[in-house]
Every structure is written in C-alpha cells, then in structure tokens.
N, C-alpha and C positions, 0 to 999 in steps of 0.2 A: 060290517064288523071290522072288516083288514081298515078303513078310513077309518072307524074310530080306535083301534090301535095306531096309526100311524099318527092321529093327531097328538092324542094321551103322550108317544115319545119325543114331539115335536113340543109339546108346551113342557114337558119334563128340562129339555135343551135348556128351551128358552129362558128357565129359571136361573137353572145352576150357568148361565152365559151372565143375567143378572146381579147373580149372588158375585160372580165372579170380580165384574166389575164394580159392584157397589164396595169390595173390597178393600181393590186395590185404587178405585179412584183416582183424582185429577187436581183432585184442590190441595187444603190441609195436609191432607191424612197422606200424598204420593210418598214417593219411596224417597228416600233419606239423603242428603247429600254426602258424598267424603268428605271427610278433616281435609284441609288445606295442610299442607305439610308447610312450616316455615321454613323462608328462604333468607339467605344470609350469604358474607363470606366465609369462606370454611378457613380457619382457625387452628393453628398444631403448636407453632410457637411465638414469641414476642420478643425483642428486644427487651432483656431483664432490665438495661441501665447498669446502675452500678449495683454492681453483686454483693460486695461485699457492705453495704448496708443493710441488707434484707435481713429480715428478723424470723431467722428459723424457730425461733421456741412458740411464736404463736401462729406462724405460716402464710397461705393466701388470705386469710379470713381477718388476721389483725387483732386487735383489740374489739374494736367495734362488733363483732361478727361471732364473739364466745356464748356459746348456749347457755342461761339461766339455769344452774343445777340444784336452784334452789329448791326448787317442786317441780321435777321430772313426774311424766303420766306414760301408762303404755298404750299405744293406739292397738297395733294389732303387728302381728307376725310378720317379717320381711321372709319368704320363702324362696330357697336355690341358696346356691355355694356351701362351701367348706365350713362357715362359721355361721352362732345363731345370731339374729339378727332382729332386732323391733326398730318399728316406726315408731317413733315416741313425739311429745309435746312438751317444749321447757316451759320455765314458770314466765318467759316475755310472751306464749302463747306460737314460736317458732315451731314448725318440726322438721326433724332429724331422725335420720336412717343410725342408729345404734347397732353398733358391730361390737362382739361380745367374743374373746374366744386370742386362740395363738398367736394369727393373723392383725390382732388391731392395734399391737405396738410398732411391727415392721410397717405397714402399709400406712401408721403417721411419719413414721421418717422419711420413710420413699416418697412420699408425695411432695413434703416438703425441699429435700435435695432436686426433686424434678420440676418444681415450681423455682426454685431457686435458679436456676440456668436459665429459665425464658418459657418452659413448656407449662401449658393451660392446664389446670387440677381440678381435681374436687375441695371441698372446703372440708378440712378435716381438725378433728381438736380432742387429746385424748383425756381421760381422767381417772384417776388410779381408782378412786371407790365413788359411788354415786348410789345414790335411793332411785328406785326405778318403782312407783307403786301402780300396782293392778299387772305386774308382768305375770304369764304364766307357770307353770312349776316347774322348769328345767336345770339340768345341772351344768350351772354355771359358778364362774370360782366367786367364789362370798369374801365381804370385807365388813368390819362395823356391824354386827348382825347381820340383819339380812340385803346391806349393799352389795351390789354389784361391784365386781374389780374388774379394771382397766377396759374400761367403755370408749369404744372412740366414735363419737357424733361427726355424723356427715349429713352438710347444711341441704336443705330440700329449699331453697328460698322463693318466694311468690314473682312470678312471671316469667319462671325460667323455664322450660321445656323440654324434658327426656325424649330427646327421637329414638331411632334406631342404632342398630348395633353399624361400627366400620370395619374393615379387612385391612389385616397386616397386609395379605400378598395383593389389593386394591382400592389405593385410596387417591384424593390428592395433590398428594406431597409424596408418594414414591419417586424414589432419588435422588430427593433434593437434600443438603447437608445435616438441613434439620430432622428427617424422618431419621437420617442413617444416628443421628447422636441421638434420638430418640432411643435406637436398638440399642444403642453402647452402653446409656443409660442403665437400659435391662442385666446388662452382662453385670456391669457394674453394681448392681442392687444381688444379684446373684435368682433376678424373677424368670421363674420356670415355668409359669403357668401361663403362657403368653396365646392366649386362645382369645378367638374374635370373641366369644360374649363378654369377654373384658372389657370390651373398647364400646364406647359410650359416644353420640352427638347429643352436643346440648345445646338447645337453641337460645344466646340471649340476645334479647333485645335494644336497639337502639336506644339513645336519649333523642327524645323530643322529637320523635317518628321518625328516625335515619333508619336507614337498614341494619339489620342485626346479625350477628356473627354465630356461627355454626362451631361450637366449639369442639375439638374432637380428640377426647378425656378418655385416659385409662382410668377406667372406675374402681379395681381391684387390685392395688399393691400390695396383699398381702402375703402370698406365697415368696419372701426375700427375706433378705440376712439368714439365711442358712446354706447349703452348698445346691449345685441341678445335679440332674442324673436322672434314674429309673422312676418307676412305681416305691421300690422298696430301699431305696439309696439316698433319695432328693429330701431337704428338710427344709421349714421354715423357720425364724423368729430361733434360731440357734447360732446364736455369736463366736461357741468356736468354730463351727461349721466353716461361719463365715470366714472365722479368720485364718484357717487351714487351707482352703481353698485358693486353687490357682485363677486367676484372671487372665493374661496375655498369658500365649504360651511364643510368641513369635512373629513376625512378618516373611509375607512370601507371597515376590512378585506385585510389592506395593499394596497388597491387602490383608489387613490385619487378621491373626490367627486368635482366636479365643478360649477360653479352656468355659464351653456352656455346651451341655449336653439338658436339654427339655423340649417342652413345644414350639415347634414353629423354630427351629434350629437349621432351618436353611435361610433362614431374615441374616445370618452370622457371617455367611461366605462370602459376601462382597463387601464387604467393610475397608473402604481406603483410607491409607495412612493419616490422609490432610481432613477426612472427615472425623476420625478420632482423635486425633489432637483438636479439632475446633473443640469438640464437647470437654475434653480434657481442660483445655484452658478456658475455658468460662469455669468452671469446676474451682480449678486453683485459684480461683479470687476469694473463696471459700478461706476465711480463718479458721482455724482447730477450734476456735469458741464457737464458731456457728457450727461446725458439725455436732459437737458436745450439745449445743442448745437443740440441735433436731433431735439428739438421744437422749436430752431431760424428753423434749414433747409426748417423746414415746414412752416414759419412765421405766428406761431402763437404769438400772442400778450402777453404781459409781466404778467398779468392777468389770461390768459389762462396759462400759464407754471408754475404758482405759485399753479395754483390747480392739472396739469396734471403731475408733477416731481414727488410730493410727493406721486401721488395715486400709480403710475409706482412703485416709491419704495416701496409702503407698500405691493403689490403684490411678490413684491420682494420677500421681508422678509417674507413673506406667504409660499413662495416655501421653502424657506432655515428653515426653521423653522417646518415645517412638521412633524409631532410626526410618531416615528418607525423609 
C-alpha cells in the first residue's frame, strides 16, 4: 500500500515536471528577448549657422513638415500633463500628438526661440481653429462650430524612436556652456515646470546606415510666458505676468543671480557670467521680426506681441550686457 502511494506521488511529479517544461520550452515558443535600446551620439545642441535667417513663423519642421488640416481624424487619448491632448491623423495620413488647452500657444514659441539658438526640439506647428472629427466630448475652447481653437501638432514622424526620460541633475553635457544656456534659456522663457518627465531622448537615425544621434528634447514648453513662484503664484501663457516679471536680479562673485523661483531651482546657482552672455548673444542675432514671427506662430494677438517682443528683448540685452 505505502509503495503504491509513493509511486501515485512520484508519477503526480513527474507530470507537473512535464507540463512545466512543455511550457516553457526550448524552441519557438523560449522566453522573449529585450528591445535593443538604440545607440547613438547623444545630442543637446548644434551649431545654428546664421541665426538670423531662421524662420521662426514656421520653426524646425519648415514648410515641408506642416500637418494636412484638411481632414484631421482622432486616433485616441494622449494621457498625463496639465493639458488635453489626442493623438490624431492629418489628411497626408501623418500623425500628431494634438495639445489642446493654455499651454499650446507658449510651448510654440518656446520651442521655437530654443531651436533658434542651436538646441534640438520637438516639431511643433500651431493653428487657431481646426475640425478634429471623432474627438471625444470634452471641454475644450470651440471655434467655427464645433472646431477646436489653437491646436498645436506635434510631428510623431516614422522612424524616430521615443526612448527614455533624461535628468537635469545627470546627463551628458553637465557643465558644458551649452547645458548651462540651456538653463538660461528656461529663466528666460520664464518655465517653471522644469521636472525630469519633461526631458525626452529621441533616437534618430542615420542616413544610409551611419550611426544615429540620441536626441535629448525638452518635450513640454508649456508652462512659460507667465511669471515662477509657488503652487498658487506661478502662471502660464500670461504676457503681463510675463512682462512684469523680473529676470536678472544681479551678479555675485562671477555668477549670475536670477529672479526664478520653480522646480529644479538649484540648476540656477551656478550660472557664470561668460556662459550667459554666450546664450545671450546668439539670442541677439534675433530681429524683433522673428521674435513677432514666433508670437504670430503661437497666435497671439497684435497687443499681446507688442508687450511680449520688447520684454523678450530687454532680457536679451540683460544677458549681453552682464558686467565681467
């Protein structure tokens, strides 16, 4: 009787040892490989050339590169941040991250002014009223019956590759002239929301199988043009904000003093003189017509550009003028 209990739990084993392996197998069916992560040079800024040719009204994307808003389609929901957001499909069959909301007139100009100087963007393109059909029912500001106002499309282009998030406090280009005019940038945008899920690698690829470049993109300029501060002080896409607000307040001891209170407001304390002038004078090759042309892109109103050109400039002049 005890032998044939022992054998009954000995062929019981046997199976579930069986079943186990026929499971998990050896051929086909074994366990899964990782994604190969794409490898590249990592990427923050570029030699603009000549600046003051660059054409801020239509930005990195150009001509060539504007969404068909002839027959916009909604694919489905972009989920996370401050603003609502679809993935949508223009009528050349493109698609585009659609950002809807306070956020997508500031975050076309800032892209644009930070592509203007040398640093690597997203492809961004705003438009005052659009038909978006099959969107869901949300309250969002209407134009034209039921278009959508001031959509800003952002290019999703075929063989590009959204890696991982990068760190203000560890990337690398900590130190170098270009991370620091990077930050100045920020002061100068007046962006508060300076938190890693911002910061975007995007992997593109070579021509003609060269190795390919690790781009490494602030993906979210939209918290700017309004003043930093608290929870309940700090604004966005508010141009008097902007234009009340202090920028320099100083130098001391060769490093420039800021008037930015938001996140990630220790990036602010090392700022030397000769790296905010570098970002300052590439700035100033800027005509007051391409600033105006980044603040049509955003379409903001003839009123608002007449107060938000000059403040842009007098920051300007703030960096280039810097004592030491």
């Amino acid at each position: 009787m005890l032998t044939q209990q022992r054998t009954g739990k000995f062929s019981a084993l046997t199976i579930v040892l069986l079943l186990s392996l026929s499971s998990t197998g050896s051929g086909q069916d074994g366990p899964k490989k990782k994604k190969e992560v794409p490898q590249g040079t990592p990427v923050l800024w570029r030699d603009p050339g000549d600046i003051s040719a660059r054409d801020l009204l239509l930005g990195a994307g150009g001509e060539e590169m504007k969404p068909d808003i002839s027959n916009i389609t909604f694919v489905k929901d972009e989920v996370g941040g401050f603003s609502i957001g679809y993935r949508v499909r223009d009528g050349a069959g493109r698609t585009w991250v659609a950002k809807i909301g306070k956020e997508a007139q500031p975050e076309t100009v800032s892209s644009r002014l930070v592509w203007a100087v040398g640093y690597v963007t997203e492809i961004h393109y705003l438009f005052p009223c659009v038909q978006i059909k099959g969107t869901p029912s949300k309250q969002v500001e209407r134009c034209e019956g039921q278009g959508v106002a001031n959509v800003r499309f952002e290019a999703r282009p075929k063989g590009i590759k959204r890696l991982g998030i990068w760190s203000w406090m560890n990337n690398p280009f900590m130190g170098t002239k270009e991370f620091k005019g990077l930050i100045v940038m920020m002061a100068l945008l007046n962006n508060w929301d300076l938190k890693d899920d911002n910061n975007k690698i995007i992997y593109v690829p070579g021509a003609d199988g060269a190795q390919g470049e690790l781009h490494y993109i602030l993906t979210d300029l939209g918290a700017t043009f309004g003043k930093t501060g608290g929870f309940m002080s700090r604004s966005r896409n508010a141009p008097k904000d902007y234009f009340k607000a202090k920028f320099v307040e100083g130098v001391e001891g060769g490093r420039v003093k800021f008037a930015y209170s938001g996140k990630n407001s220790g990036l602010f304390k090392d700022i030397t003189v000769e790296q905010a002038k570098w970002v300052g004078t590439l700035l100033s090759r800027l005509s007051d017509q391409q600033l105006t042309d980044a603040f049509r892109a955003g379409n903001f109103d003839a009123e608002e550009i007449q107060m938000l050109v000059p403040a842009v400039r007098a920051r300007i002049n703030q960096l280039v003028n810097l004592p030491g």
